[in-house]
C-alpha positions in Angstrom: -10.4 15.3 3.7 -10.3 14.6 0.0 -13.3 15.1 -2.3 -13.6 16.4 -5.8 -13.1 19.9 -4.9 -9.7 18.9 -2.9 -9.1 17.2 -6.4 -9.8 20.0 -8.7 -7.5 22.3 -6.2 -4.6 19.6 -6.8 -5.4 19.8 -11.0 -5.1 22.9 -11.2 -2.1 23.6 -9.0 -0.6 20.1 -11.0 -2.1 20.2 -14.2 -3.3 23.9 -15.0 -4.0 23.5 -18.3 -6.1 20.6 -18.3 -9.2 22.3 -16.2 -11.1 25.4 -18.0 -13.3 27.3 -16.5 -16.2 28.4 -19.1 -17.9 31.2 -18.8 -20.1 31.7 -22.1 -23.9 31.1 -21.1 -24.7 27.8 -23.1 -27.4 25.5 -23.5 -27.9 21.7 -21.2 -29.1 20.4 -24.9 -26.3 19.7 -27.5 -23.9 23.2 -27.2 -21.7 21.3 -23.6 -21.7 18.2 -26.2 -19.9 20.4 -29.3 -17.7 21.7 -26.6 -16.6 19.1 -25.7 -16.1 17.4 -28.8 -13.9 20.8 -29.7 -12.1 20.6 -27.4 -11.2 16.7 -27.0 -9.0 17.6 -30.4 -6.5 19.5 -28.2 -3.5 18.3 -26.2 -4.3 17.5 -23.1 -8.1 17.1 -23.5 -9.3 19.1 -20.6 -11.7 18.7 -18.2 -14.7 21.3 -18.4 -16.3 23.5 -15.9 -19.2 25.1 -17.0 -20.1 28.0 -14.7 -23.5 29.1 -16.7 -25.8 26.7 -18.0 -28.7 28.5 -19.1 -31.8 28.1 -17.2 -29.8 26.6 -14.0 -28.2 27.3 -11.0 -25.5 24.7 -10.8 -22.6 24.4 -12.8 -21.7 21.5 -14.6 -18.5 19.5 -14.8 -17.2 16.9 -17.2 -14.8 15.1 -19.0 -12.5 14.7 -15.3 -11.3 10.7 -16.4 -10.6 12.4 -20.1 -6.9 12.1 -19.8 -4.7 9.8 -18.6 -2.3 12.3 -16.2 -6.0 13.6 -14.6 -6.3 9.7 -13.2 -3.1 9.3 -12.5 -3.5 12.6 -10.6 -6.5 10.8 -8.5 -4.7 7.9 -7.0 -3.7 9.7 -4.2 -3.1 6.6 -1.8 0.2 5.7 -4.2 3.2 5.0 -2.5 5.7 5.2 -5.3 5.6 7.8 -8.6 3.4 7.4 -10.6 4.9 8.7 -14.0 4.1 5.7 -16.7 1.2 4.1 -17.7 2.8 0.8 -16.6 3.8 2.9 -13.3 -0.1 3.6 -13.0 -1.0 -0.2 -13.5 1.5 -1.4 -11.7 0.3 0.9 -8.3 -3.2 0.2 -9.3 -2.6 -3.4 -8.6 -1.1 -2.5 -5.1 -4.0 0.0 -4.1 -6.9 -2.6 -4.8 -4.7 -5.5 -2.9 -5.5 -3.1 0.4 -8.6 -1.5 2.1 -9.2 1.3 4.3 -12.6 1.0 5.8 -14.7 4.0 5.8 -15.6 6.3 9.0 -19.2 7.1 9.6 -20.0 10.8 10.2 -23.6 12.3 11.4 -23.2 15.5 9.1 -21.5 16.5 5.7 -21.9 18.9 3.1 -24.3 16.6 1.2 -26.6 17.6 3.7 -26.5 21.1 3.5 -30.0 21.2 1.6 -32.7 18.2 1.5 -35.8 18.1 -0.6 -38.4 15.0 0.0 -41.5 13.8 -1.2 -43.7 16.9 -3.2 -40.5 19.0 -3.4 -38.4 16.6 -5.3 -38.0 18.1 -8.5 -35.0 16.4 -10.5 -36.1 18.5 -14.1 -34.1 21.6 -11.8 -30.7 20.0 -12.2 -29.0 20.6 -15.1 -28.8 17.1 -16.9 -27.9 17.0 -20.2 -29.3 16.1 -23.5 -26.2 14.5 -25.7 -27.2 13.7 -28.5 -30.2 14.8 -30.9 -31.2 10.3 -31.3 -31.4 10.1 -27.7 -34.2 9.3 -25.6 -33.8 12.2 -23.6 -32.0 14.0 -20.8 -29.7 11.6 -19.3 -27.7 11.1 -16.0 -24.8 9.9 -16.8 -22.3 10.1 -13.6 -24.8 8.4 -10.9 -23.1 5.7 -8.8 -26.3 3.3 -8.2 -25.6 1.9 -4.1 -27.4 -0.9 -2.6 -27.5 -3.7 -0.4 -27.4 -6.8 -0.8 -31.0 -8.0 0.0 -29.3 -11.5 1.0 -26.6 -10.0 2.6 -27.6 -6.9 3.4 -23.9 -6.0 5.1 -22.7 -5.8 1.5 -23.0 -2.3 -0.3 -22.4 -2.5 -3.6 -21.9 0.4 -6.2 -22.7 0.4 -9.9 -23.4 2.3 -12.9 -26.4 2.8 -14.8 -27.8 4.9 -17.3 -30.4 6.6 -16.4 -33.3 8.7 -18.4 -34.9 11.8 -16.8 -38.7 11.3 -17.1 -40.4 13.3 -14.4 -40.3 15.3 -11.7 -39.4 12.5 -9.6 -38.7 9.9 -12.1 -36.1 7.8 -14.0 -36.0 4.7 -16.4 -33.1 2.9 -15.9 -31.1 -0.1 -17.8 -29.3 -2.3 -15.3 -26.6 -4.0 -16.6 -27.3 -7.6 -17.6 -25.6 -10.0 -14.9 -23.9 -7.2 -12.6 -24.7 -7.1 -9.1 -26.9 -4.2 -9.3 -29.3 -6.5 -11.8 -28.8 -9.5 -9.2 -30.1 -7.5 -6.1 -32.9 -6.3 -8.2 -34.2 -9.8 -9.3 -33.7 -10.5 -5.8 -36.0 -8.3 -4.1 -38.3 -8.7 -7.5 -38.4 -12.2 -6.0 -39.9 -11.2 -2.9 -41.7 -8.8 -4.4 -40.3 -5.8 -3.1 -38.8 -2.8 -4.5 -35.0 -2.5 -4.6 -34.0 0.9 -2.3 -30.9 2.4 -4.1 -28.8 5.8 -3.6 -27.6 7.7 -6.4 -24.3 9.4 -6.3 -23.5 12.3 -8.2 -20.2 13.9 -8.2 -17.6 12.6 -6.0 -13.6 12.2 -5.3 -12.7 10.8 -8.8 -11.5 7.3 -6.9 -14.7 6.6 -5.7 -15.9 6.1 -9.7 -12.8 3.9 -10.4 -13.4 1.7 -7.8 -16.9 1.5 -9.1 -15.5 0.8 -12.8 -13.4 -2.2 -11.0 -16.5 -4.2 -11.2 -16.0 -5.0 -7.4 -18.2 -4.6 -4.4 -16.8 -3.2 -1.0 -16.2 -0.1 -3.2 -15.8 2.5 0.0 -13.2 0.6 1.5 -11.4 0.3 -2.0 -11.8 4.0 -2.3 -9.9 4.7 1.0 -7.1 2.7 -0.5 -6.8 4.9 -3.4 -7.2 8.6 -1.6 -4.9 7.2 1.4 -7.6 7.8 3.7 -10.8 6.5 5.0 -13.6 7.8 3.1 -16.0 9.6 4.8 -19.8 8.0 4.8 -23.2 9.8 6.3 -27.1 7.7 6.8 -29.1 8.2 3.7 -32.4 10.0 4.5 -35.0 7.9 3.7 -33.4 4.5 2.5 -30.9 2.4 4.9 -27.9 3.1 2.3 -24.7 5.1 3.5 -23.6 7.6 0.9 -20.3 10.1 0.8 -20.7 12.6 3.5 -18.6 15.1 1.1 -20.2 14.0 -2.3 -22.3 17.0 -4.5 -25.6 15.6 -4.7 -27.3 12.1 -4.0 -30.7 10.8 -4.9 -32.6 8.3 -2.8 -35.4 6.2 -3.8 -36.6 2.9 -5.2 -36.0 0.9 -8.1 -39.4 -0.7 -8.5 -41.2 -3.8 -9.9 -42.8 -1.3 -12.7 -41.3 -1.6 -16.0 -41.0 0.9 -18.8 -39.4 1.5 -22.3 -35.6 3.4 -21.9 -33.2 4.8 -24.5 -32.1 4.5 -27.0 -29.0 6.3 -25.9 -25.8 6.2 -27.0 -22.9 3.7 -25.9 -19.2 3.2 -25.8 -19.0 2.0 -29.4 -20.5 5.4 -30.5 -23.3 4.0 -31.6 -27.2 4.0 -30.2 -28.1 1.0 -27.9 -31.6 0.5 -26.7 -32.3 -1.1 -23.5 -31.2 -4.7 -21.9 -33.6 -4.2 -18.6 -36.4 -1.8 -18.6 -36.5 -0.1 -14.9 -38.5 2.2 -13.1 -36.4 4.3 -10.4 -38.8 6.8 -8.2 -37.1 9.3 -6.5 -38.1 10.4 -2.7 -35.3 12.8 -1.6 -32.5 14.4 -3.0 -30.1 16.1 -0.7 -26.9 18.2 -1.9 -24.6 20.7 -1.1 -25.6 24.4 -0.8 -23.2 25.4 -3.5 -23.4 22.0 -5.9 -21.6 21.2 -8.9 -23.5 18.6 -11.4 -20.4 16.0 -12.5 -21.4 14.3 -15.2 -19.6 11.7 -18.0 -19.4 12.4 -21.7 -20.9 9.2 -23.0 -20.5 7.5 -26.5 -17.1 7.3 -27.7 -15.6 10.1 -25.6 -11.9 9.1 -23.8 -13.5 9.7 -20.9 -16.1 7.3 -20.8 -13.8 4.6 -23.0 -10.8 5.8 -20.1 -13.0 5.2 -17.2 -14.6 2.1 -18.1 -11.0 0.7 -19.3 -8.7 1.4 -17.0 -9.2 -0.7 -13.6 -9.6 -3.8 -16.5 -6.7 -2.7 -18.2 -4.8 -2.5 -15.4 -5.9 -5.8 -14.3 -4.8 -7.5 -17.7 -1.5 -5.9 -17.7 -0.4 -7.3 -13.9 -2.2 -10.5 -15.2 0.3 -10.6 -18.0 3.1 -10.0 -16.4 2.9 -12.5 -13.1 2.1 -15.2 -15.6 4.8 -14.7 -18.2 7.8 -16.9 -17.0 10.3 -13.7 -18.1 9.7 -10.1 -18.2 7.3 -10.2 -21.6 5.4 -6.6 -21.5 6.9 -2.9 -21.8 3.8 -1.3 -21.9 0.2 -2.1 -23.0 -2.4 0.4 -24.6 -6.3 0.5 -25.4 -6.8 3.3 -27.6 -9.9 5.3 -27.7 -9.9 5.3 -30.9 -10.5 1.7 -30.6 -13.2 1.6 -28.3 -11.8 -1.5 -26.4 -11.6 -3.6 -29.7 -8.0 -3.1 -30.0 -4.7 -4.0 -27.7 -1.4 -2.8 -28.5 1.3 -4.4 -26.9 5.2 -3.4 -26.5 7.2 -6.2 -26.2 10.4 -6.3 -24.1 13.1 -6.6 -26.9 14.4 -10.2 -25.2 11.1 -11.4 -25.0 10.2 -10.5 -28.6 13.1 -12.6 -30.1 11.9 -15.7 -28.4 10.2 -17.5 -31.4 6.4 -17.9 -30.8 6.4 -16.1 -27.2 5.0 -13.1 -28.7 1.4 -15.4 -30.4 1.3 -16.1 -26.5 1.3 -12.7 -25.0 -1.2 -12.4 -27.5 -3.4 -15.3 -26.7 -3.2 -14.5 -23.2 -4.4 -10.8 -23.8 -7.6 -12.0 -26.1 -8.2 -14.3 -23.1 -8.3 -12.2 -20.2 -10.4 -9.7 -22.3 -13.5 -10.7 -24.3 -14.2 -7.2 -25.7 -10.8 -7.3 -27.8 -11.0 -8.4 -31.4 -7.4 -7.2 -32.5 -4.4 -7.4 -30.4 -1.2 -6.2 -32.4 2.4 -7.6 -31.0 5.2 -4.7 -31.4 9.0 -3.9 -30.9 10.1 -2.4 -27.8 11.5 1.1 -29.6 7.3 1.7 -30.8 5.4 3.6 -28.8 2.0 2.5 -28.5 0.3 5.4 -27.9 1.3 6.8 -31.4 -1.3 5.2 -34.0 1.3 6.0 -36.4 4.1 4.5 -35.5 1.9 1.4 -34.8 0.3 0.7 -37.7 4.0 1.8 -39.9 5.3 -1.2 -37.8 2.8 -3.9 -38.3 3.6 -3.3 -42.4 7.0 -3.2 -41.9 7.8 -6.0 -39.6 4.9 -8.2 -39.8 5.0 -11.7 -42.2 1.3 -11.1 -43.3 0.0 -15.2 -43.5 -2.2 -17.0 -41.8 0.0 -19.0 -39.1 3.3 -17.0 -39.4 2.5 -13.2 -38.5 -1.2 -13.4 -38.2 -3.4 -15.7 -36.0 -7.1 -16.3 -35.9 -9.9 -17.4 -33.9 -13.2 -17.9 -35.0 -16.5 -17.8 -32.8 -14.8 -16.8 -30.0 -17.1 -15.3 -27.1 -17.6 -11.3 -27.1 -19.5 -8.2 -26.0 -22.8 -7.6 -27.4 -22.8 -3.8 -27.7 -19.9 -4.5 -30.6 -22.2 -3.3 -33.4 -20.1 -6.0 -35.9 -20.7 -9.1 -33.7 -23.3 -12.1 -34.7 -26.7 -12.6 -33.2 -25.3 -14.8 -30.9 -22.8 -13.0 -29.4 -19.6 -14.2 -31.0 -16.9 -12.4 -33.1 -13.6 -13.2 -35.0 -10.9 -12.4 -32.9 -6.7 -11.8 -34.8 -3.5 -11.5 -33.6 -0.9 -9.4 -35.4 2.9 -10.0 -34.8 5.2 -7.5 -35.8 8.1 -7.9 -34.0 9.9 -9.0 -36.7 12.7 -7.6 -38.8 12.1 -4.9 -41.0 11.3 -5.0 -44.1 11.2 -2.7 -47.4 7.5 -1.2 -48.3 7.4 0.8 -51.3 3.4 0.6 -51.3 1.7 1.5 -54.3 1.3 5.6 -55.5 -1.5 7.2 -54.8 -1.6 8.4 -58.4 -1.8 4.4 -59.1 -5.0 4.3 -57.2 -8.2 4.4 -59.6 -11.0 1.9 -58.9 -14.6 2.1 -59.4 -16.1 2.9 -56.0 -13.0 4.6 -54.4 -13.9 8.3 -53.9 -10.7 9.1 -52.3 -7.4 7.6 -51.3 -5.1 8.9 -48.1 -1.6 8.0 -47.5 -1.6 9.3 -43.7 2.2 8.0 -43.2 3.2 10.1 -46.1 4.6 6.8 -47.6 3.0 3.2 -49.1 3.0 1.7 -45.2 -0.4 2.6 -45.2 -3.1 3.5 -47.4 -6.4 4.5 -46.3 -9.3 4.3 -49.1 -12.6 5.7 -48.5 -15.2 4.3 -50.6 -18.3 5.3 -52.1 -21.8 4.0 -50.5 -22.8 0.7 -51.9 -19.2 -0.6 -52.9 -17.0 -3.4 -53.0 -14.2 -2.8 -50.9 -13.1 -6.7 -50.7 -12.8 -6.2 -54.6 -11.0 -3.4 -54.3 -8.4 -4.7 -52.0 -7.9 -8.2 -53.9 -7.1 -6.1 -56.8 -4.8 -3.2 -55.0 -2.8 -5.1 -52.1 0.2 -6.2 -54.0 3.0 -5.3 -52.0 3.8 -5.5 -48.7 1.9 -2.8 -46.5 -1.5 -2.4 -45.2 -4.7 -1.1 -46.5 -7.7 -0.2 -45.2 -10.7 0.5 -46.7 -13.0 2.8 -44.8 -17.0 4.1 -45.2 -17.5 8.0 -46.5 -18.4 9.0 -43.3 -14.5 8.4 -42.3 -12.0 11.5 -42.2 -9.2 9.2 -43.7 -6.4 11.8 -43.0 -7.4 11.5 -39.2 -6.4 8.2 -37.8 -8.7 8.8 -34.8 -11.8 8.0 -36.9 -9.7 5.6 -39.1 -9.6 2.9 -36.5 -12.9 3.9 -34.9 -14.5 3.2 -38.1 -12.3 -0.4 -38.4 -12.5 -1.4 -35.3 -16.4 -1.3 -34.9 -17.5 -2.5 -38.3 -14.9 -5.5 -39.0 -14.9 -9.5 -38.1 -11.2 -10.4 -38.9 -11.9 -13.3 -39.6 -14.3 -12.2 -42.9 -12.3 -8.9 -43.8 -8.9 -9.3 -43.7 -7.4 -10.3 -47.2 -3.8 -11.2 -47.0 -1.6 -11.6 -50.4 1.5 -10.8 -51.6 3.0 -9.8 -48.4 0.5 -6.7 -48.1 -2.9 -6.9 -45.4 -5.9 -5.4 -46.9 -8.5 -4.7 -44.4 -12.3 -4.0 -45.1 -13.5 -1.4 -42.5 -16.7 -0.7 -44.4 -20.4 -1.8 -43.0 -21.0 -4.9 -43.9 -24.2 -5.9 -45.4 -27.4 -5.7 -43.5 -26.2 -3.3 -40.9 -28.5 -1.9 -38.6 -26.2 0.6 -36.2 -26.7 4.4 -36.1 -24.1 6.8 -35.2 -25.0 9.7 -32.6 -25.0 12.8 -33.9 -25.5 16.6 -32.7 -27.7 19.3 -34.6 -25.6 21.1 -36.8 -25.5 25.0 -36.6 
């Protein structure tokens, strides 16, 4: 039987040093959030276990999908080794091509206590409060399950935030156009409440599969533990729910509506609400001994790594049965990119063929309409090192319009980027630097003095790249016209930017620029403006400082 706890036991007999155990009493509002953010600096980015949250009886556990070897680790149903990221694609691909249907089971551990009606109490479980700008207390790990009022054979499992409000209440934002919305407006149309289940803390699969964007989400499940998953009746709505899961709430999402959020989203910034849902809760059954699960929202790289994955995955086997010869090495969405930014290894064959590397490229911005920069590199780079990246695009890319640099214009895109227009389009580029390498002697940091810089970084340690952090209020498109002239790349950044960190470097980039407005290309250099443009509205989450 495999459920979270077999999964923990495997981490820490794998993977020791990636699950900690913490004992310190803290607090459900802000203190799990600092700790978290602590320790994502370290290698390894460990997953949490918080064994006393003050005022509560269950411990709470997080950041599980917050490294890449920890989901590796949960594709138990692989066949072959799973030691790459490409590896982890590639048997991705295989797992979701199969099914193992789910047993049904009268009993499980999820039923080991049951509260319903008057003793329903949800303000008892420890859900946190992230952020001072939120709303609230907010589940963040709850698989929504439902049928399909049309075809009610169909169980479908999403995600959805959802606000703590009451005893036995919670607003809720369904995601525009998924299937959870779709069964809602459904039964809306019949005028009937929508019955749901809410999941809480299961066998890390079972949220992949939900992150896949599928339905049939059990059976897909099966396929990636290597067994059939085991299901048990709901109490008191006709949903079947994980016999071994930690906690599920049952109830209905009604035709009431009420104001949600803000809360904050991938991009790191606050979002309000794209659906304003009631959900009333009649039961919530657990295990005697529950842990809470729960998923570090914003821009943690375990919400960006959970919600990427199964797409990335997707892209990359894409790619690679559509290129005519072997094309891709590896693929990578960094965090620190939200999932603005693609960087792609070329094979070295592949790269040499002129133009072939503009069509990996096209391809990629194609299959994934959240992407707004896709950078083209040399097999020997390794994507996963911002570094080396961003040293290769000024050192082997010809930086004009047409030659090393293409762009699109008005190109469909996701509205939660903070930089995109009203109407939900954003410039989209593609860098190719595959090419030969070329000499960048960059300009001296002691060169650097222009109103409006307060401070310029050379993170490289050379004139490849130059980071200038600029004072509120100035003109960083002025600054670059005057101070890209040589080849490298520049990139101006707000004050609120660590520009020594290349983390927040991109972070700050990739959510505030439209290629298409802020790149300024001239004498072989790329300036880039990753400042706030004018008239921007987006508010960064933030935690009391103590």
């Amino acid at each position: 039987m495999r459920d979270l706890r077999s999964y923990l036991d495997k981490v820490e007999r794998f993977l020791p040093d990636q699950l900690v155990k913490v004992k310190e009493p803290l607090s459900h509002e802000y203190d799990i959030t600092r700790r978290i953010e602590e320790m994502a600096r370290i290698p390894g980015n460990p997953a949490l276990l918080f064994e006393n949250v003050k005022g509560f009886s269950q411990p709470v556990l997080v950041n599980v999908f917050g490294h890449v070897n920890r989901i590796k680790l949960a594709l138990e149903g692989a066949r072959n080794p799973v030691a790459t990221r490409p590896d982890m694609y590639r048997e991705w691909g295989s797992l979701m091509a199969k099914t193992i249907e789910p047993t049904t089971v009268t009993i499980g551990p999820v039923k080991d206590v049951i509260h319903q009606g008057s003793y329903v109490d949800l303000t008892k479980l420890p859900i946190l409060r992230f952020y001072e700008q939120d709303a609230g207390r907010y589940i963040t790990s709850g698989l929504v399950a439902a049928r399909d009022p049309d075809r009610p054979e169909i169980v479908n499992l999403s995600y959805a935030r959802m606000q703590l409000k009451g005893r036995a209440k919670i607003g809720t934002t369904l995601h525009s156009r998924g299937n959870m919305w779709s069964y809602f407006e459904k039964s809306k149309a019949k005028g009937k409440s929508l019955e749901v289940a809410v999941i809480i803390g299961a066998h890390p699969a079972l949220y992949l599969a939900t992150a896949a964007k599928i339905t049939g989400e059990y059976a897909i499940t099966g396929s990636l533990i290597g067994e059939p998953l085991r299901l048990v009746k709901a109490e008191t709505v006709d949903i079947p729910v994980p016999a071994d899961a930690e906690i599920v709430l049952e109830g209905r999402i009604t035709l009431a509506e009420e104001d949600e959020g803000p809360f904050t989203e991938y991009s790191g910034y606050l979002s309000g609400r794209s659906t304003r849902n009631v959900l009333e809760v009649d039961c919530v059954s657990m295990r005697r001994d529950a842990v809470y699960q729960t998923i570090m929202p914003s821009n943690s790289d375990e919400h960006l790594l959970l919600s990427g994955l199964p797409k990335q995955a997707r892209i990359f086997g894409a790619v690679s049965a559509f290129s005519p010869i072997p094309a891709v090495r590896d693929m990578s969405w960094p965090v620190s990119g939200t999932h603005y930014v693609c960087l792609v290894s070329m094979n070295e064959s592949a790269s040499k063929v002129p133009g072939y590397a503009k069509q990996i490229g096209t391809l990629v911005l194609g299959l994934d309409p959240y992407l707004k920069l896709v950078l083209l590199l040399p097999s020997g780079v390794d994507v996963d090192d911002l570094g080396a990246c961003l040293g290769a695009a000024a050192e082997r890319c010809d930086m004009t319009t047409g030659s090393g640099i293409e762009m699109l214009h008005n190109v469909f895109c996701h509205r939660l980027d903070p930089s995109s227009s009203q109407d939900g389009t954003a410039s989209k580029a593609i860098i190719v630097a595959t090419g030969p390498v070329k000499t960048v002697k960059g300009r001296k940091l002691l060169g650097i003095d222009w109103p409006g810089i307060d401070e310029a970084v050379q993170p490289l340690g050379d004139g490849r790249l130059t980071v200038l952090i600029m004072s509120q209020g100035s003109d960083a498109k002025d600054a670059l016209r005057r101070l890209v002239k040589s080849p490298g790349v520049t990139i101006c950044v707000d004050n609120d930017i660590d520009a020594s960190d290349l983390r927040q470097v991109v972070w700050g980039m990739a959510t505030r620029f439209q290629p298409a407005d802020d790149f300024i290309m001239q004498n072989g250099g790329l300036g880039i403006d990753g400042t706030k443009p004018e008239g921007w509205k987006a508010k960064r989450a933030t935690i009391p400082f103590v």
